[in-house]
C-alpha positions in Angstrom: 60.7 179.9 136.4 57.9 182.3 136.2 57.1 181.4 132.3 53.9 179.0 131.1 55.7 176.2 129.8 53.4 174.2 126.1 52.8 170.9 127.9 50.6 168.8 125.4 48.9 166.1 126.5 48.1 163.6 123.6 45.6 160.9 124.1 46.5 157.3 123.6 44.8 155.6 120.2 42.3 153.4 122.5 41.9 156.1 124.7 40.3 158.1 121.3 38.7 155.2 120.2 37.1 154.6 123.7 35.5 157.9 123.3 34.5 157.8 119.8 33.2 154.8 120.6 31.2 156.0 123.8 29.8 158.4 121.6 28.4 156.9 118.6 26.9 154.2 121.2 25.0 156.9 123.4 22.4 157.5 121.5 21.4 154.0 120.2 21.5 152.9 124.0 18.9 155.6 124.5 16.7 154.6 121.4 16.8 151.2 122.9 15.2 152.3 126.1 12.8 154.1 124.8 11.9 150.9 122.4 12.1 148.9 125.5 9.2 151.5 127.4 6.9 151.5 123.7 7.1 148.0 124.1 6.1 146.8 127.6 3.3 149.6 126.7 2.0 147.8 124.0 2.0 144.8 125.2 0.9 145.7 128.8 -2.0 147.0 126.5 -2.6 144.4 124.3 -2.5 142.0 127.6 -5.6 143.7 128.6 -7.4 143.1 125.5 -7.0 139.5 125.8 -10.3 136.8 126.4 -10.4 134.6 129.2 -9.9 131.6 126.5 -6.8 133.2 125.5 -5.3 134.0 128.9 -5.9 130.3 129.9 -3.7 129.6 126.7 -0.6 131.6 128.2 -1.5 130.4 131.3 -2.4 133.7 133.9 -5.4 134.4 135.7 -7.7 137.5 134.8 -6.4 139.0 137.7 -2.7 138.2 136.8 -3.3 140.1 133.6 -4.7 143.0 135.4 -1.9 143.5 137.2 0.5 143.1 134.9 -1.1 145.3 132.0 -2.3 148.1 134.3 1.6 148.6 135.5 3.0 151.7 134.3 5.7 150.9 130.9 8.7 152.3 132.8 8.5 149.7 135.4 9.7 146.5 134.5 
């Protein structure tokens, strides 16, 4: 048979739901990583900021907080 037979190929309801569900969740992932980054920045930041009096209170060294605050935000 040398004719183009109309095959249609209908997706299953979970399969749609899968996808419309992978959409609408792709960008609020994203958002969450970026808050995640802002975060770890302003804290890193704010860690840095901190007198020796209040380090002692959360219990690090001035040269823990160093090290911790001058890591870059992507880097957990």
């Amino acid at each position: 048979m040398g004719s183009l037979s109309d095959v249609r190929i209908e997706q299953s309801v979970g399969e749609k739901e899968a996808l419309q569900r992978s959409k609408t969740h792709a960008a609020p992932q994203a958002l969450s990583r970026w808050r995640l980054m802002l975060r770890r920045w302003h804290t890193r930041r704010a860690l840095l900021q901190l007198s020796d009096h209040e380090l002692r209170d959360v219990g690090l060294s001035w040269q823990e907080a160093r090290s911790e605050g001058c890591k870059p935000f992507w880097k957990p």
